[in-house]
C-alpha positions in Angstrom: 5.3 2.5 -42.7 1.9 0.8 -43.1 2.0 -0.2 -39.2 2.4 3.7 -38.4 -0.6 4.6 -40.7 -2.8 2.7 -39.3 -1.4 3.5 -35.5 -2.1 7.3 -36.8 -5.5 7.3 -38.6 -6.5 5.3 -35.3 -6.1 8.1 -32.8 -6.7 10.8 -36.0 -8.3 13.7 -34.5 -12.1 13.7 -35.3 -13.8 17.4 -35.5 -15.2 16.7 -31.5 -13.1 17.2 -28.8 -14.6 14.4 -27.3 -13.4 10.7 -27.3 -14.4 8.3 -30.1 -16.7 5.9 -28.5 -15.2 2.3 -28.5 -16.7 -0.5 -30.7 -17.0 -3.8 -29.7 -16.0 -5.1 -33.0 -12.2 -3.8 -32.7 -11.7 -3.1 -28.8 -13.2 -5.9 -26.8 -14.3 -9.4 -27.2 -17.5 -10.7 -25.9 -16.5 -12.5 -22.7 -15.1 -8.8 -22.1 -18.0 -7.1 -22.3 -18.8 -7.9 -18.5 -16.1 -6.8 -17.3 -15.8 -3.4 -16.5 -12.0 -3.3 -16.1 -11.4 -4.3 -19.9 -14.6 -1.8 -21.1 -12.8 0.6 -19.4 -9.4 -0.3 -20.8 -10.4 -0.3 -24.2 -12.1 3.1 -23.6 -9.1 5.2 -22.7 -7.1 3.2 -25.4 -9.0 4.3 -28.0 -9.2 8.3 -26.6 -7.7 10.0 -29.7 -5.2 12.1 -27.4 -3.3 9.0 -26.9 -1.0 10.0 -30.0 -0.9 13.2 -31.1 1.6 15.2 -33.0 1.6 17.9 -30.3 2.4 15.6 -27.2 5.2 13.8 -29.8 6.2 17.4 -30.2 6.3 18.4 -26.6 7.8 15.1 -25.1 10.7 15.3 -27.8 11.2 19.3 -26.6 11.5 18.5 -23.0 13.9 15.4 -24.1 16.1 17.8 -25.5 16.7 19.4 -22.4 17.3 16.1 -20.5 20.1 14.9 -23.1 22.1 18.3 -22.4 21.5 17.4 -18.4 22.6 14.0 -18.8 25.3 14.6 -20.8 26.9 16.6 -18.5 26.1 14.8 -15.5 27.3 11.6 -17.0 30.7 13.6 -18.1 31.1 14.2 -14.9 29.9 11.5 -12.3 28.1 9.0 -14.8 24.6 9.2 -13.5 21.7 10.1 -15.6 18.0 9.9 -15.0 15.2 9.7 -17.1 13.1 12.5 -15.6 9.4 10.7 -16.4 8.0 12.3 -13.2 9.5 16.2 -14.3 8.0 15.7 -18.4 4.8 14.7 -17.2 4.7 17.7 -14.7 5.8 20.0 -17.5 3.8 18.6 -19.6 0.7 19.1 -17.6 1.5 22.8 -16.6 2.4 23.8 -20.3 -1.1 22.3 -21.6 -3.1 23.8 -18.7 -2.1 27.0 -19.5 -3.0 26.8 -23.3 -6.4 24.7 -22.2 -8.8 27.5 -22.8 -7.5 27.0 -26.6 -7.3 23.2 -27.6 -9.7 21.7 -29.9 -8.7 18.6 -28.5 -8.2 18.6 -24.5 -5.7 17.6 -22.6 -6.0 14.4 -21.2 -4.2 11.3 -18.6 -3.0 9.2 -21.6 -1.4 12.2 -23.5 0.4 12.8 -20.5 1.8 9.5 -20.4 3.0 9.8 -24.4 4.6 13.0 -23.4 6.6 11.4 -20.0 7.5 8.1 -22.5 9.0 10.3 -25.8 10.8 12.8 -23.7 12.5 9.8 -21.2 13.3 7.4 -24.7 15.1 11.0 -26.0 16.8 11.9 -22.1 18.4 8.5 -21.7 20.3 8.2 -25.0 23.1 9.4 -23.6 23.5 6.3 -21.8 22.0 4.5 -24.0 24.0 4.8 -27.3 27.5 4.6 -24.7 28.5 8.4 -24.8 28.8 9.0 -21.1 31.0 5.9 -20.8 32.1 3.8 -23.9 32.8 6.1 -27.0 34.9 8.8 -24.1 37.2 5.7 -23.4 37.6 4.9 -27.0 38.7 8.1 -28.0 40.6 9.1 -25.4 41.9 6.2 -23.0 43.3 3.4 -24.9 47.2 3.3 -24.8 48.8 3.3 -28.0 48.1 -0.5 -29.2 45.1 -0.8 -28.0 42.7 0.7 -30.9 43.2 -2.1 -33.1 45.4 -2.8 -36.2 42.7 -1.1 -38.6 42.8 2.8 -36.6 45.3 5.1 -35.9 46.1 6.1 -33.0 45.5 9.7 -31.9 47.2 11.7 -28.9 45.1 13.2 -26.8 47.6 15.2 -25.1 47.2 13.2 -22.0 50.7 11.8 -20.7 50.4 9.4 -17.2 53.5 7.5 -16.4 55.3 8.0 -19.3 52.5 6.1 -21.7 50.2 8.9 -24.3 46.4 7.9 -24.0 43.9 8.6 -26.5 42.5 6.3 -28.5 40.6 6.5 -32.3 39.2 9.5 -33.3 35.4 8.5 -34.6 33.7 11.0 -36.7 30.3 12.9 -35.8 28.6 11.2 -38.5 29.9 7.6 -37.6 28.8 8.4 -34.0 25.2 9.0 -35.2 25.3 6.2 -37.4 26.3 3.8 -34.3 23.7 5.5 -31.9 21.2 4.9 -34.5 22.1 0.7 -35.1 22.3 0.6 -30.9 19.4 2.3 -29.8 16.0 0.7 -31.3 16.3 -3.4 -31.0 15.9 -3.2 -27.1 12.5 -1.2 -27.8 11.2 -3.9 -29.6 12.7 -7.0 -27.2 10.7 -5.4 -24.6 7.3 -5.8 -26.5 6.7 -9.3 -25.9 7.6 -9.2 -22.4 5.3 -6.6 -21.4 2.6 -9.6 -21.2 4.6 -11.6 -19.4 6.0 -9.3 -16.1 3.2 -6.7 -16.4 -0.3 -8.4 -16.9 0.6 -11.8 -15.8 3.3 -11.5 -13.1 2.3 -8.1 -12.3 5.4 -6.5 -11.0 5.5 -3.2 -9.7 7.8 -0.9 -11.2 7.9 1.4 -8.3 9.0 4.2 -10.4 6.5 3.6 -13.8 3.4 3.2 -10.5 4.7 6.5 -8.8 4.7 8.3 -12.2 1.5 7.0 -12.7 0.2 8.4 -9.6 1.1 11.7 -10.1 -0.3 12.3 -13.3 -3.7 11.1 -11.6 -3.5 13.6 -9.1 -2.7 16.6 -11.3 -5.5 15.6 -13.4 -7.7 15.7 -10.2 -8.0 11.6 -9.4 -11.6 11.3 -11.1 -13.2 10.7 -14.3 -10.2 9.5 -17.1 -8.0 10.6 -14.7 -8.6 7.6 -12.1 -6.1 4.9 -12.2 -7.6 1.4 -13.4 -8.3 -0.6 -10.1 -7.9 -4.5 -11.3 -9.8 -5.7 -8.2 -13.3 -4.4 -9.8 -13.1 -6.9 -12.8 -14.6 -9.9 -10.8 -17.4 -10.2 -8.3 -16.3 -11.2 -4.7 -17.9 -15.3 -5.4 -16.6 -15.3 -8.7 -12.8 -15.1 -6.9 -11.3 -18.1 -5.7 -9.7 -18.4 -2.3 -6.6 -18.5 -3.5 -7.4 -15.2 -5.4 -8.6 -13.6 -2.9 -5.8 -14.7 -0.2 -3.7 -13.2 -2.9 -5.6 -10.0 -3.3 -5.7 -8.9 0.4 -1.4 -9.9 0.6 -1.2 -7.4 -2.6 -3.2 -4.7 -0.3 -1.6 -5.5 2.6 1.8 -4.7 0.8 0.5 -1.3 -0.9 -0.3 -0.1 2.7 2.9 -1.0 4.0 4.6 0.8 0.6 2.2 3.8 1.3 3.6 4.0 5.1 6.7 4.6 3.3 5.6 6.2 0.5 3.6 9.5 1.1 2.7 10.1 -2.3 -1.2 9.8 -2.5 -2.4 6.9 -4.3 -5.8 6.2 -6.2 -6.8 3.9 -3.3 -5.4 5.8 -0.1 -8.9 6.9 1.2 -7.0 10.1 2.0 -6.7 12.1 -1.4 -7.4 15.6 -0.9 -10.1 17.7 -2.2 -10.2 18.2 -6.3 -10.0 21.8 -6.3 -7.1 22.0 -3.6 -4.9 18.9 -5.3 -5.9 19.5 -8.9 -5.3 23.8 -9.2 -3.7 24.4 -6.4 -0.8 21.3 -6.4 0.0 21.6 -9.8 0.9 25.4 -9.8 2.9 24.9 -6.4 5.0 22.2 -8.0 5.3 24.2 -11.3 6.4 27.3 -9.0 8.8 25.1 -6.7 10.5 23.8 -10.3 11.2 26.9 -11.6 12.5 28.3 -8.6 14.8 25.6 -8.1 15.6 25.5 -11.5 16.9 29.8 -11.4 18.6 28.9 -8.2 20.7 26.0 -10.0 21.2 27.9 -13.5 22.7 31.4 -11.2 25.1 29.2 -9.7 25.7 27.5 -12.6 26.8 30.3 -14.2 28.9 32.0 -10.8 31.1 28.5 -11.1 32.1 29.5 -14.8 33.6 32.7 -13.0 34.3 31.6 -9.9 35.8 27.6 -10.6 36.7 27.4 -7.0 33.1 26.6 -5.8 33.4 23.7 -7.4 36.0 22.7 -4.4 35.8 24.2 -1.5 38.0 22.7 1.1 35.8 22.1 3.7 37.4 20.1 5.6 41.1 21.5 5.5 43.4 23.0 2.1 46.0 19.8 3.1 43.3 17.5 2.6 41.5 19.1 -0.1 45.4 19.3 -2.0 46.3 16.0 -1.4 43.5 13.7 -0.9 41.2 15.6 -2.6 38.5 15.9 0.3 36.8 18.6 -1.0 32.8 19.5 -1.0 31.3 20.6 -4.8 27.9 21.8 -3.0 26.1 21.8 -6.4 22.6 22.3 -6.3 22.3 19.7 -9.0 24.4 16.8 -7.0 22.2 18.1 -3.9 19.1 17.4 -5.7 20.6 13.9 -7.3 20.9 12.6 -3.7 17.1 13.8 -2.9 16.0 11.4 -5.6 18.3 8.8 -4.7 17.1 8.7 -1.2 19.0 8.4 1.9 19.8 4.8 1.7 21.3 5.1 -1.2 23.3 8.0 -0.5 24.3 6.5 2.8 25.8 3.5 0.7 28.1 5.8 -1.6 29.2 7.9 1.5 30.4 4.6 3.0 32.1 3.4 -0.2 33.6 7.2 -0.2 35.0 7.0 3.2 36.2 3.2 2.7 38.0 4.3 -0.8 39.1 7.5 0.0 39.7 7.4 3.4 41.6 4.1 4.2 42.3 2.5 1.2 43.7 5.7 -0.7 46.1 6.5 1.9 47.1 2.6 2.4 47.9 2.4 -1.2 50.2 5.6 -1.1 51.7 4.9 2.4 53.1 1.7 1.2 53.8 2.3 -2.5 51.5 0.1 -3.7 50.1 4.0 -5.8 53.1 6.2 -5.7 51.7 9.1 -8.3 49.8 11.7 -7.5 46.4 10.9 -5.9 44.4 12.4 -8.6 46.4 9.9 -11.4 44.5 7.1 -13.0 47.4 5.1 -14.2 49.8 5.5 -11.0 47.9 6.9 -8.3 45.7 5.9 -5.7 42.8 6.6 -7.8 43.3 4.8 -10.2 44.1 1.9 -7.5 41.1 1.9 -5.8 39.3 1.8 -8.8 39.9 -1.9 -9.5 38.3 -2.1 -5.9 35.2 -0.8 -7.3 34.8 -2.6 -10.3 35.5 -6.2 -8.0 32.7 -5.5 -5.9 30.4 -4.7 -8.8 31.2 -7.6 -10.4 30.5 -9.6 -7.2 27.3 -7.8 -7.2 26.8 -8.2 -10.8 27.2 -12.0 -10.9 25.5 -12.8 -7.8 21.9 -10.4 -8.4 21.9 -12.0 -12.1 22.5 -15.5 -10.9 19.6 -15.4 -8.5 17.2 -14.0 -11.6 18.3 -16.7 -13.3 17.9 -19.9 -10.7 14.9 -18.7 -9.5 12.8 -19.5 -12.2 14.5 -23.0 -12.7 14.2 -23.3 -8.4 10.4 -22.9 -9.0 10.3 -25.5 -12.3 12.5 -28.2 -10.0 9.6 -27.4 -7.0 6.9 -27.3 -8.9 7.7 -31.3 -10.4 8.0 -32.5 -6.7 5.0 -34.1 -5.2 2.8 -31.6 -3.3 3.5 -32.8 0.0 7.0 -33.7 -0.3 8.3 -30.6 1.6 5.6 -31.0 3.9 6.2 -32.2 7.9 4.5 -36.0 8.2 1.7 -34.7 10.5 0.9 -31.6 7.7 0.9 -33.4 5.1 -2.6 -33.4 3.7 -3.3 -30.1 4.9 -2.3 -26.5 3.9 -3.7 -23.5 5.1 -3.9 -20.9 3.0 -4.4 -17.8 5.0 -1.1 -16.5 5.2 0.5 -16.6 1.8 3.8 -15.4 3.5 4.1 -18.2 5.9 3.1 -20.8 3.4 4.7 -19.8 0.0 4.4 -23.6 -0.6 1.1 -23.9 -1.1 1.2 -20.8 -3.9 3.7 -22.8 -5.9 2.0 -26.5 -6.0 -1.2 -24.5 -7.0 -3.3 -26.2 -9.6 -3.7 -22.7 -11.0 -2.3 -19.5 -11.6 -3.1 -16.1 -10.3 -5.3 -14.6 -13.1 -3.7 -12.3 -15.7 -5.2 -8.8 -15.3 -7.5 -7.2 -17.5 -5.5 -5.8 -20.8 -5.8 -3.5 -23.7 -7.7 -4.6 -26.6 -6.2 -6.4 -29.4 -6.4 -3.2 -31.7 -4.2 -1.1 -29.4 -1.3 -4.0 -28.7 1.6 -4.4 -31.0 0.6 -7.0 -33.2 2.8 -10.0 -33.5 3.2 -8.7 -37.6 4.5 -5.1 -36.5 6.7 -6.9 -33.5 8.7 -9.0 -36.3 8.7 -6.2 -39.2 10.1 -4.0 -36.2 12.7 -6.7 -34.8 13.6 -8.0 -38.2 14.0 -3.8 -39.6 15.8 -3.3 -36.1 18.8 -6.0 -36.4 19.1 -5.1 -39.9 19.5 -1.3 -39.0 21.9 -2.6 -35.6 24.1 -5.1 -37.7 24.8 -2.2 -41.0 25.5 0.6 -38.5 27.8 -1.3 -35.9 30.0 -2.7 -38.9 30.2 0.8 -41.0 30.5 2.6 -37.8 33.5 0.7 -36.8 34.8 -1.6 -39.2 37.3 -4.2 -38.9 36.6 -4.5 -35.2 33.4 -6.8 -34.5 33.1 -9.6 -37.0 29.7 -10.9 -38.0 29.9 -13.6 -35.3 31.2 -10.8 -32.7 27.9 -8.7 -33.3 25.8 -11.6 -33.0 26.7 -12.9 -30.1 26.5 -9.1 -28.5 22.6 -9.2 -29.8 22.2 -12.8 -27.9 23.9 -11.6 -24.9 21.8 -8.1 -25.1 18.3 -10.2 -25.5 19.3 -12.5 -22.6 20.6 -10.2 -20.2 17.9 -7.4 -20.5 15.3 -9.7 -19.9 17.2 -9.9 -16.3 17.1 -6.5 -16.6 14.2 -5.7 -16.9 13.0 -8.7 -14.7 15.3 -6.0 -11.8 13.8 -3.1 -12.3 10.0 -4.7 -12.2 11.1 -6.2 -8.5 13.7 -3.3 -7.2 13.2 -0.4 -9.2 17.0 -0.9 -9.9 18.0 -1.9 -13.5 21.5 -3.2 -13.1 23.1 -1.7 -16.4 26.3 -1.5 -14.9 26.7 -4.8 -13.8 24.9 -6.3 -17.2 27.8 -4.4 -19.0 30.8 -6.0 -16.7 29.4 -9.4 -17.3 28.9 -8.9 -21.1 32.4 -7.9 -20.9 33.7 -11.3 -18.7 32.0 -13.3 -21.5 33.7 -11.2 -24.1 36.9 -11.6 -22.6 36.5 -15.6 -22.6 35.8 -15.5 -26.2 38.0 -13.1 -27.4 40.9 -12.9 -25.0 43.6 -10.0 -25.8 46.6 -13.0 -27.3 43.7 -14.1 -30.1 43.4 -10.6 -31.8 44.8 -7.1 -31.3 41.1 -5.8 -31.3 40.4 -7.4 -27.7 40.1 -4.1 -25.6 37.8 -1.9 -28.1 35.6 -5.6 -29.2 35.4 -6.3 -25.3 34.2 -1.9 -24.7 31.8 -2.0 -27.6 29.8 -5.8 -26.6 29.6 -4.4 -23.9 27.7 -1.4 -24.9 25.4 -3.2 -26.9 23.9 -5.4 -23.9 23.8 -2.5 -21.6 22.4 -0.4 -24.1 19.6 -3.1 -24.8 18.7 -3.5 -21.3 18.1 0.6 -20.7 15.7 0.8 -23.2 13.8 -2.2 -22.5 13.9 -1.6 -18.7 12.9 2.4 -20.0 10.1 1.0 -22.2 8.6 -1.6 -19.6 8.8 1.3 -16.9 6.8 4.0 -19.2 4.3 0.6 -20.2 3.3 0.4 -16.2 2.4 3.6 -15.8 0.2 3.9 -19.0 -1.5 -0.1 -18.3 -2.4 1.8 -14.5 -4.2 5.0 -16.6 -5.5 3.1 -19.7 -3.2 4.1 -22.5 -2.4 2.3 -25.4 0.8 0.0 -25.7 1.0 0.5 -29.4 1.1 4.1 -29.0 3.5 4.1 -26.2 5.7 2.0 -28.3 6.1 4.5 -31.0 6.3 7.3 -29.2 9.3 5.2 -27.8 10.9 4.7 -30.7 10.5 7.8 -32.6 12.1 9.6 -29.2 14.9 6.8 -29.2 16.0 7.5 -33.0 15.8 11.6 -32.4 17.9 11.3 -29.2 20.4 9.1 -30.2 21.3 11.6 -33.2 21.0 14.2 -30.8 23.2 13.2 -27.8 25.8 12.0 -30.3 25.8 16.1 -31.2 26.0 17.0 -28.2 28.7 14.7 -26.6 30.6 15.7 -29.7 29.8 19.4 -28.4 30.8 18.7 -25.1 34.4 17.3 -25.6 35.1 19.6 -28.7 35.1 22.8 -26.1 36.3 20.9 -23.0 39.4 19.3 -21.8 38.4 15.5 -21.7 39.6 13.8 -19.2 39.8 17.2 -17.3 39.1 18.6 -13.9 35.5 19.1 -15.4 34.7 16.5 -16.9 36.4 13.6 -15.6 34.6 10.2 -17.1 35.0 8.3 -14.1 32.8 5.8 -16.3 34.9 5.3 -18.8 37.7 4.8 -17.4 35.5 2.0 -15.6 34.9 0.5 -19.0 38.3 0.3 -20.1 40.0 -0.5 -16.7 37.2 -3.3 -16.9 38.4 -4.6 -20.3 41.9 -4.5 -19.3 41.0 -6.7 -16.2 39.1 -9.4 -18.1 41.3 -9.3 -21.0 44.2 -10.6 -18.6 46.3 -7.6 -18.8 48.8 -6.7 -15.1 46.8 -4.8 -12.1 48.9 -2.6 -9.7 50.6 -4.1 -7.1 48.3 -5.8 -3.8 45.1 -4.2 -5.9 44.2 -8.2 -6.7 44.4 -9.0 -3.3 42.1 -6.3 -1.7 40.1 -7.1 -4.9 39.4 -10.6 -4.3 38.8 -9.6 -0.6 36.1 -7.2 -1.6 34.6 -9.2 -4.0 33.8 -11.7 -1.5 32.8 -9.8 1.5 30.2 -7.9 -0.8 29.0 -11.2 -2.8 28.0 -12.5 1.1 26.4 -9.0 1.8 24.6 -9.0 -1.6 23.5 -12.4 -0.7 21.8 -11.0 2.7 20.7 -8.2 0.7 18.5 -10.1 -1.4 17.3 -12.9 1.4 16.1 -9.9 3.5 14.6 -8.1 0.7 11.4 -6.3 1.8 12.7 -6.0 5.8 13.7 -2.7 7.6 17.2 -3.9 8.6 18.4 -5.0 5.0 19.2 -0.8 4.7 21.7 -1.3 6.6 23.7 -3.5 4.3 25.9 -1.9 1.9 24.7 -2.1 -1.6 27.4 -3.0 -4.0 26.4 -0.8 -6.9 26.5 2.3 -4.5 29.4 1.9 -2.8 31.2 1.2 -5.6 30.1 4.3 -7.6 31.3 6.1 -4.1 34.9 4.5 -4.4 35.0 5.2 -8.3 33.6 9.3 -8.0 35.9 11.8 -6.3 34.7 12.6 -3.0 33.4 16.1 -3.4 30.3 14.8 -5.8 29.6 11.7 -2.9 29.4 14.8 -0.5 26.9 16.7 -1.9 24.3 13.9 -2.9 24.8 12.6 0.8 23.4 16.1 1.9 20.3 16.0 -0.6 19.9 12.5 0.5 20.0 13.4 4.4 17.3 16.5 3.2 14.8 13.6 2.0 15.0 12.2 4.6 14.3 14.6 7.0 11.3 16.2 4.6 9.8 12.4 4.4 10.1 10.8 7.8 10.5 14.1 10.2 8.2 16.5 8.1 5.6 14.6 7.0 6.1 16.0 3.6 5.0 14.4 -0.2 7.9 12.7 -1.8 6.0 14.2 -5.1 7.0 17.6 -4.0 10.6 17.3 -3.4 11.6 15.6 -6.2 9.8 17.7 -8.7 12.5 20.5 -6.7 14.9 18.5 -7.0 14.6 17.6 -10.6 14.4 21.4 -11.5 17.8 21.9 -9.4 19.2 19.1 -11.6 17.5 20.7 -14.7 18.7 24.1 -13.7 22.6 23.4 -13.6 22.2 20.4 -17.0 20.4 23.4 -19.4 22.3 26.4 -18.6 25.5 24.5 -18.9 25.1 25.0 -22.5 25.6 28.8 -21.7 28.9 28.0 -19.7 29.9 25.9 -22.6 29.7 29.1 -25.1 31.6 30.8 -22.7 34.1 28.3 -22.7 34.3 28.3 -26.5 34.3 32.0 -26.8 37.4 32.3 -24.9 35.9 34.1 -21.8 38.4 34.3 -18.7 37.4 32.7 -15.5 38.5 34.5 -11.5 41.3 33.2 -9.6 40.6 30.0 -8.0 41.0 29.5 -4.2 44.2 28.0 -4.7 
């Protein structure tokens, strides 16, 4: 605990409101002193606001209310979200109002504590494998399949003549496992924050965009201002290869700001203090809540009314058979606003592909003769091995590329410098265009420069990063093996931590370049290695090994992705690292104990699988591990399979070479049109009409993309939080109306 002493007596309070001034001795270094950029840094780093037992406090209430909303969601359809853009909103409003009596003020790098603690607790849910993993443990494995050391237990599911369930897992074992899972990727993220942040200097679209916002509610001046890079050196102190690089950088935030209409520090087009700062902030507070009491009355009118769930919109014959039906949610409505259209265009595609031709084609010719609705035997559970082929495709090929690149640019780099040069160019290389000429970047003498970073004092010192890893393994090997014993053996759970330190740093290496962190597919390829090294004829523990490795590197590479996200937004306003980083952890520890309540909450009161709740993901997970582990697909599904897996490797392939162009939206995305095969229709439906609303507010209105996904992320709020109240309802017995049917 001596590391958080120090972290805390750092940022203590003093009896001023003010900021401590920053001391050389302890924030900069001499050569730093000049520059303005790192003076600046090491100013806001050492603000005392930057940890504070009120904005630990606040961030771990709002992250409260994001692992009820994620549970649910991820019950239903499998998608979370980590809300950073909605805590630091609320955050903002709920300090505003109490401004007039703080001691301390509220300030930019307290707002970015807040946003980091409550996304560490939101995303546990995910995170610690209780939207996906533990579901298909305890209630989809067929008798067998738990292992020779667990019982099985009936979960009053029968399909095809075969009882599912799976092992029944206690509450405090649950916790126990969320707590060994949900730490070591925090502290595998800390020494690549260096590496893809200040040196590379990936984006992050989402951690920049979060850190945008919380400029403009604090009014875009002052503390407030994001830290422009470019004012660290004078113009002749810049080499030409900087600066060539500098104006391409500017030249591509204009473009993402043609796209983008949230304001930025640099736009030259921020509005007026009094009209942004006040008057924003309230309007987006107002549109929240509104949102938010629209979502929670209807949330509570489907607990009565069940039927609005599925409305046949497009016929009762379709809507009975091939379950074409419309859930017009506010919640799914607004998860398609912050998806975007593309996105939502994708999973409509993989909807109508899935459920629209191959769904029929598989019952037409026998090849799925149960009912539709029937995992085992009927078409839904056929086209789900569609779904998982083209992920994998997508899985193997995105990762591949991460990792070839680098080696690509090691192989180019140890060619002579004009060996891919023309005979008559040789000699010469014009640097003016650094998109023309990437060649010239690469055989480069030097570098880009790093940017300006932190001070020493407010990094994560290499001692607290190997106390932390060392305390985090220890914590990660005791709980997996007393949470589940006699399944992984020593050399099982090591080679998950390997694979989970590997495959997040691909992970995270995504979501710096995409804004996409490939969990999913990180999970199916931990469980294809899995399934090479511990195939289902070498041990009777193959399926539940193969679901829990696999949790481990997905697991892993959230929170590192999570931490890295919520690191770019506070390296843009100043804030310290160290801080950040235990804000992250203490939210990871709360929520991990939490969301292992409240899944256990959840599927205590509701039928699981049910018409409710019906884990697609999980049954992903464990129709995955069946696949890999060797074990019979229905009839034709390997054909179609293999045929999908290679039409959308090529189009992943084109994907990624026109990455950056107009067209490349056009190309299906694996991920998304997978997800569209996997969910029933009638949730595909609904986030394709809040993705179609996006785009109509962004590219035919004119209007903020700030503004209508703070609505959107109250309508998702809205339906998440009062759920609890249908839940009691549930439990207490309460009738529901008559459904449609």
């Amino acid at each position: 605990m001596r590391p958080f002493r120090r972290l805390w007596s750092r940022w203590r309070p003093s009896t001023s409101a003010a900021p401590r001034p920053t001391t050389s001795s302890t924030s900069s270094t001499p050569e730093d002193e000049n520059d303005p950029v790192a003076t600046k840094l090491a100013k806001r780093a050492d603000e005392p606001q930057n940890f504070t037992l009120r904005g630990i406090a606040f961030g771990v209430i709002v992250g409260v209310v994001i692992v009820f909303s994620n549970t649910y969601f991820g019950l239903q359809t499998g998608w979370i979200s980590g809300m950073s853009m909605p805590s630091a909103l609320l955050g903002f409003g709920f300090f505003k109002v109490l401004s007039p009596y703080l001691r301390m003020q509220f300030s930019p790098v307290e707002n970015v504590l807040i946003q980091s603690v409550a996304g560490s607790v939101g995303t546990m849910p995910l995170g610690c494998g209780f939207v996906g993993v533990i579901p298909a443990l305890e209630f989809l494995l067929k008798r067998g399949e738990q292992g020779t050391a667990y019982t099985f237990f009936f979960q009053g599911v029968e399909s095809s003549g075969e009882r599912i369930g799976g092992m029944s897992v206690s509450l405090p074992r649950l916790m126990l496992w969320a707590a060994g899972v949900c730490l070591f990727g925090v502290v595998f993220a800390v020494p690549l924050r260096r590496e893809v942040i200040i040196r590379e200097k990936l984006k992050f679209p989402s951690g920049t965009a979060t850190a945008l916002m919380i400029g403009v509610l604090h009014g875009q001046k002052g503390e407030a201002q994001l830290v422009k890079q470019e004012e660290r050196a004078a113009p002749k102190a810049r080499s030409s290869h900087d600066e060539d690089e500098r104006q391409g950088l500017m030249a591509e935030q204009e473009s993402d700001r043609s796209r983008d209409t949230t304001p930025g520090p640099e736009s030259g087009g921020l509005p007026d203090t009094q009209k942004s700062g006040e008057a924003d902030w309230r309007k987006n507070i107002r549109n929240m809540f509104t949102a938010f009491l629209f979502s929670a009355v209807y949330t509570i009118m489907t607990y009565f009314m069940p039927f609005l769930r599925n409305l046949p919109v497009f016929g009762r014959h379709l809507a009975r058979k091939w379950l074409w039906t419309l859930n017009p949610s506010p919640a799914y409505v607004g998860q398609g606003i912050i998806m975007g259209p593309t996105t939502t265009a994708h999973m409509l595609f993989g909807a109508v592909i899935g459920w629209g031709i191959l769904s029929p084609l598989a019952k037409s010719r026998g090849w799925a003769p149960g009912a539709v609705d029937d995992w085992e035997s009927g078409s839904k559970g056929w086209i789900v091995w569609i779904s998982l082929a083209i992920m994998l495709a997508d899985a193997l090929v995105s990762l591949g590329w991460l990792v070839a690149r680098p080696l690509l640019g090691l192989i180019i780099r140890g060619l002579p410098n004009n060996f891919l040069q023309s005979p008559r160019n040789r000699g010469y290389a014009p640097i003016s265009n650094r998109h023309k000429h990437r060649r010239s970047d690469v055989n480069a003498s030097t570098e880009p420069e790093p940017e300006a970073d932190a001070p020493p004092s407010h990094l994560v010192s290499t001692r607290t990063f190997l106390i932390t890893l060392a305390a985090s393994i220890v914590i990660y090997y005791v709980s997996v093996h007393v949470a589940f014993p006699s399944l992984l053996t020593f050399t099982h759970t090591t080679l998950s931590l390997f694979l989970a330190l590997f495959l997040s740093l691909l992970g995270v290496r995504a979501l710096g370049e995409t804004d996409l962190n490939p969990v999913s597919g990180i999970s199916k390829l931990t469980q294809l290695i899995f399934a090479a090294i511990v195939p289902a004829s070498s041990t009777p523990n193959a399926i539940p090994v193969n679901l829990l490795a696999g949790a481990i590197s997905e697991s892993a590479a959230l929170q590192a992705g999570d931490l890295l996200q919520d690191l770019k937004t506070g390296h843009l306003l100043g804030a310290a690292p160290a801080a950040q980083f235990w804000g992250q952890m203490i939210g990871s520890v709360i929520g991990a104990v939490l969301s292992a309540a409240v899944y256990r909450l959840y599927v205590g009161v509701y039928e699981i699988p049910g018409p409710q709740f019906q884990i697609p993901t999980a049954f992903v997970w464990v129709f995955t591990a069946r696949l890999v582990t060797g074990q019979g697909l229905p009839p034709m599904a390997a054909t179609y399979a293999i045929w999908a897996a290679v039409i959308w490797g090529l189009l992943t392939v084109v994907r990624m070479a026109g990455r950056g162009t107009r067209w490349v939206n056009y190309v299906p995305g694996g991920i998304a049109v997978a997800v569209g095969m996997y969910n029933t229709p009638s949730f595909t439906f609904a986030r394709a009409v809040g993705g179609l609303g996006s785009w109509y507010w962004m590219r035919r209105r004119g209007g903020e993309e700030t503004g209508i996904v703070v609505i959107a992320s109250g309508l998702i709020l809205g339906e998440g939080l009062v759920s609890i109240v249908n839940l009691g309802l549930a439990s207490a017995g309460v009738p529901h109306l008559n459904d449609w049917s």
